[in-house]
VEXVEXRO-917469 format. One record per residue: residue in three letters; x, y, z of N, C-alpha, C, O in turn. Coordinates in steps of 0.001 Angstrom, whole numbers, padded with zeros to 6 digits, always signed. Each point is the difference from the previous one (the first is absolute). Example, Ala and Ser with C-alpha at 12.3 -4.5 7.8 and 13.67 -1.06 7.14 Angstrom:
ala+013190-005690+007800-000890+001190+000000+000900+001200+000000+001036-000019+000665/ser-001386+001069-001385+000820+001190+000060-000770+001090+000730+000509+001108+000169/
! end
This chain:
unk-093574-037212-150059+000407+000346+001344+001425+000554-000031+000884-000679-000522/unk-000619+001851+001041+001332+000228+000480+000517-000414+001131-000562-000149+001085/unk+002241-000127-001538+000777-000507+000449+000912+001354+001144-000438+001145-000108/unk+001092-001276+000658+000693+000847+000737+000978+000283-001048+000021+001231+000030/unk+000738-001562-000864+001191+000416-000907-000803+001198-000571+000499+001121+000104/unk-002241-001344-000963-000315+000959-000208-000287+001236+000677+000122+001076-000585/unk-000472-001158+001706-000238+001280+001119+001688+000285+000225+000139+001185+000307/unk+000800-001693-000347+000935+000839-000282+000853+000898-001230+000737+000974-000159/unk-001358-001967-000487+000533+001029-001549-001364+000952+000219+000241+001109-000477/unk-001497-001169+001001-000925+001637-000463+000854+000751+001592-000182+001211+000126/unk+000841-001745+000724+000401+000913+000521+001507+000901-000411+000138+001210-000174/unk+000815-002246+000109+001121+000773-001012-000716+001081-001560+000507+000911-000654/unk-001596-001473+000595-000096+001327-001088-001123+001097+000168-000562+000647-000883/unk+000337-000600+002618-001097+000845+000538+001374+001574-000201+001229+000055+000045/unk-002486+001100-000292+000921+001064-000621+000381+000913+001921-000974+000505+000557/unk+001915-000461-000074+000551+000681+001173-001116+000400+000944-000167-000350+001168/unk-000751+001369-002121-000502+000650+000833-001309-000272+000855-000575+000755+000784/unk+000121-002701-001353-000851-000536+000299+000873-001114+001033-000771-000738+000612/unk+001794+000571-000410+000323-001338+000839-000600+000091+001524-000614-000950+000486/unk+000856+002229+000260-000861+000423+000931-001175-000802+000156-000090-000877+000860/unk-000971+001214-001822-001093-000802-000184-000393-001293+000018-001031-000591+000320/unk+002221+000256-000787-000351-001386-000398+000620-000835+001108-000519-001109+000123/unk+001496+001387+000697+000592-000438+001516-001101-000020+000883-000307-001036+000590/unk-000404+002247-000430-001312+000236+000919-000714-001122-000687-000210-000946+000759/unk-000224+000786-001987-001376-000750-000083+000540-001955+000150-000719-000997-000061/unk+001871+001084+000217+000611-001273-000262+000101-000081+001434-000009-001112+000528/unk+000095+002072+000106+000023-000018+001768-001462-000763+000852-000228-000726+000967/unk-000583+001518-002163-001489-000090+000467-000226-001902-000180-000284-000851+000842/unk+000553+000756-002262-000357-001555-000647+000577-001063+001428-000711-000973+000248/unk+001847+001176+000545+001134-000831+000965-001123+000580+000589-000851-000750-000476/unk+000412+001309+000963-000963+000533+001419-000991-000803+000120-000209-000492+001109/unk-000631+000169-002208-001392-001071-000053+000887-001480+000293-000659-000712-000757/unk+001383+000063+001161+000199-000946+000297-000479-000029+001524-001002-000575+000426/unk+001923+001312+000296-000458+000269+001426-001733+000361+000341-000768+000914-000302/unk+000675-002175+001090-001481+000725+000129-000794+000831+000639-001154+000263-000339/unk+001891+000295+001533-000049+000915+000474+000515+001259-000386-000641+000992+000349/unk+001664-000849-000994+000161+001264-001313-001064+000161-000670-000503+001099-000234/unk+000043-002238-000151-000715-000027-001350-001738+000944+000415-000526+000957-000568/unk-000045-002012+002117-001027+000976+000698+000217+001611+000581-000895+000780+000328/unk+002358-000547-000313-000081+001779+000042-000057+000629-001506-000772+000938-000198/unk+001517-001401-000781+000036+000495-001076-001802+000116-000561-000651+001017-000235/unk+000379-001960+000182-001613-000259-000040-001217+000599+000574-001131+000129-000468/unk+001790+000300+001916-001372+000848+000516-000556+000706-000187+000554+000823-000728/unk-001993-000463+001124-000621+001338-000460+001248+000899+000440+001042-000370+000541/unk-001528+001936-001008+000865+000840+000707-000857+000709+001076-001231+000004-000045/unk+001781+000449+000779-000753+000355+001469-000453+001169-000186+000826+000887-000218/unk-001849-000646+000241-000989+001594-000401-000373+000646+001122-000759+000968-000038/unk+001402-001582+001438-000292+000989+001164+000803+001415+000195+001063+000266-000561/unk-001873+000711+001593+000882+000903-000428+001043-000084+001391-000164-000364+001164/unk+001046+000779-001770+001134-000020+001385-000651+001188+001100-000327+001133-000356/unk+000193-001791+002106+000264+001407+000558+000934+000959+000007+000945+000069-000785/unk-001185+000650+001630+000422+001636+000091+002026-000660+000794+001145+000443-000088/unk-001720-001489+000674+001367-000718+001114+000945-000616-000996+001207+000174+000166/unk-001700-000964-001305+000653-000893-000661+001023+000489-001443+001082-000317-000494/unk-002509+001535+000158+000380+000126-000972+001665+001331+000114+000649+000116-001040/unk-000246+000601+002134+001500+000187+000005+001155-001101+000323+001180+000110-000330/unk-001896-001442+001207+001233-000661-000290+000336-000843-001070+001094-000562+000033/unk-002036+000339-001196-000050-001213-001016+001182+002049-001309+000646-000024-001048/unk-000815+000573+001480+000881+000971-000491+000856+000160+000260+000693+000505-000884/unk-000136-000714+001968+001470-000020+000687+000348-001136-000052+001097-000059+000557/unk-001419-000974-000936+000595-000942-000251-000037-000475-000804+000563-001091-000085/unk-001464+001811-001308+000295-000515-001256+001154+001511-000151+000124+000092-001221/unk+000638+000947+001797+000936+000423-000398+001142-000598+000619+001072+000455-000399/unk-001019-001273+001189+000630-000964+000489+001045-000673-000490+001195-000273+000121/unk-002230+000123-000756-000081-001818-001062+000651+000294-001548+000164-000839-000887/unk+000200+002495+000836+000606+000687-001130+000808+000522+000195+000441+000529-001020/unk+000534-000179+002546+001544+000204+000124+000315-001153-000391+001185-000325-000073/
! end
């Protein structure tokens, strides 16, 4: 079993251009505690199609959400 000392020495010797990665997936691991995180992360994904109404504002506000 690893210890946390070890998940920090493989992180001090993760190479730059992966730490990105490994923050996100270490983001994800803290997320399954919550259990209501844990049931969005988990869900199907929604295969409906957006209407004709929805689908310009889920666009304007995912450019929004990127200023």
């Amino acid at each position: 079993m690893r210890t946390k000392k070890d998940l920090h020495r493989l992180v001090d010797e993760l190479p730059k251009s992966e730490i990105a990665a490994a923050g996100r997936y270490l983001e994800y691991l803290r997320c399954l505690e919550d259990p209501l995180l844990r049931q969005l992360l988990e869900a199907p994904e929604d295969d409906k199609a957006l209407s004709s109404a929805t689908a310009p504002l889920l666009a304007e506000q995912s450019r929004n959400l990127g200023q």
